[in-house]
N, C-alpha and C positions, 0 to 999 in steps of 0.2 A: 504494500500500500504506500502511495506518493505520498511525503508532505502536503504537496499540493493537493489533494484529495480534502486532505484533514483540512489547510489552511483558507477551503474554500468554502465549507461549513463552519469556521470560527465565528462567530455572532459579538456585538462586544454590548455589553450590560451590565450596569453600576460600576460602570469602568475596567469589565473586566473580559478579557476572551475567554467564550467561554464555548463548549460543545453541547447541546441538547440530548435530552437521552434519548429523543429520534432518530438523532444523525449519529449519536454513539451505534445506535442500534442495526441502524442503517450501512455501518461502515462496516462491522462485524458482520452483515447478512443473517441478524436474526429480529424478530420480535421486540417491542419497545419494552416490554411485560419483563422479560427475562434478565434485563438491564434493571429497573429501578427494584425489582427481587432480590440481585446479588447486591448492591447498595444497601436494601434494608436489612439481610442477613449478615454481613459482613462489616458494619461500619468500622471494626476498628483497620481497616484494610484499606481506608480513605482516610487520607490528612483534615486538621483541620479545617475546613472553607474552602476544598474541596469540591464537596455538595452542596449545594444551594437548592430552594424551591423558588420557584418565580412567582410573586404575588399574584393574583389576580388581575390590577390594573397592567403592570409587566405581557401577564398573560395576551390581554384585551389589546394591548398596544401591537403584540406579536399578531396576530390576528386581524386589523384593524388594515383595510384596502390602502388607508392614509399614510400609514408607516414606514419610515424608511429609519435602515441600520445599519450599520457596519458591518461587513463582510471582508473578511482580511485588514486591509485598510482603508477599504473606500468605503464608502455611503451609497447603499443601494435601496431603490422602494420594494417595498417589502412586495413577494413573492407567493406563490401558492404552497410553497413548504410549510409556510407557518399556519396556514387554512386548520389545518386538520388537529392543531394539538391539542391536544385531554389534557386536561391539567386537574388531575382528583386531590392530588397534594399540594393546599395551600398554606403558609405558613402566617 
């Protein structure tokens, strides 16, 4: 797997690059389910800060036709990748 792969799904939020457990999920070739499972069975196998949840309005902005975010280092309007996220875990 290319960097470039990874650093094309990199998203940047609360100032940070960060990977979605879609595109985690995604880049492995499995299920999003199977990803945020081994995160909750395993925490101590994740550094602090790490893991993050993305609020709701976070959520909503990912989502939102109006959005645009960083992607690697540019500023792109948001896309249909973000359309579909479940967000059951809010913090």
């Amino acid at each position: 797997m290319g960097l470039e792969i990874i650093e094309e799904k990199l998203i940047k939020i609360r100032n940070k690059k960060v990977l979605l457990d879609c595109d985690v999920a995604h880049l492995y070739g499995i299920e999003t389910k199977p990803v945020n499972e081994a995160v909750k069975n395993n925490p101590e196998k994740f550094p602090e800060g790490y893991v993050f949840y993305l609020d709701e309005e976070e959520t909503d902005f990912l989502r939102s036709s109006n959005s645009i975010v960083e992607i690697g280092d540019e500023p792109v309007e948001n896309f249909d990748r973000f359309k579909n996220i479940k967000h059951s875990n809010r913090t």
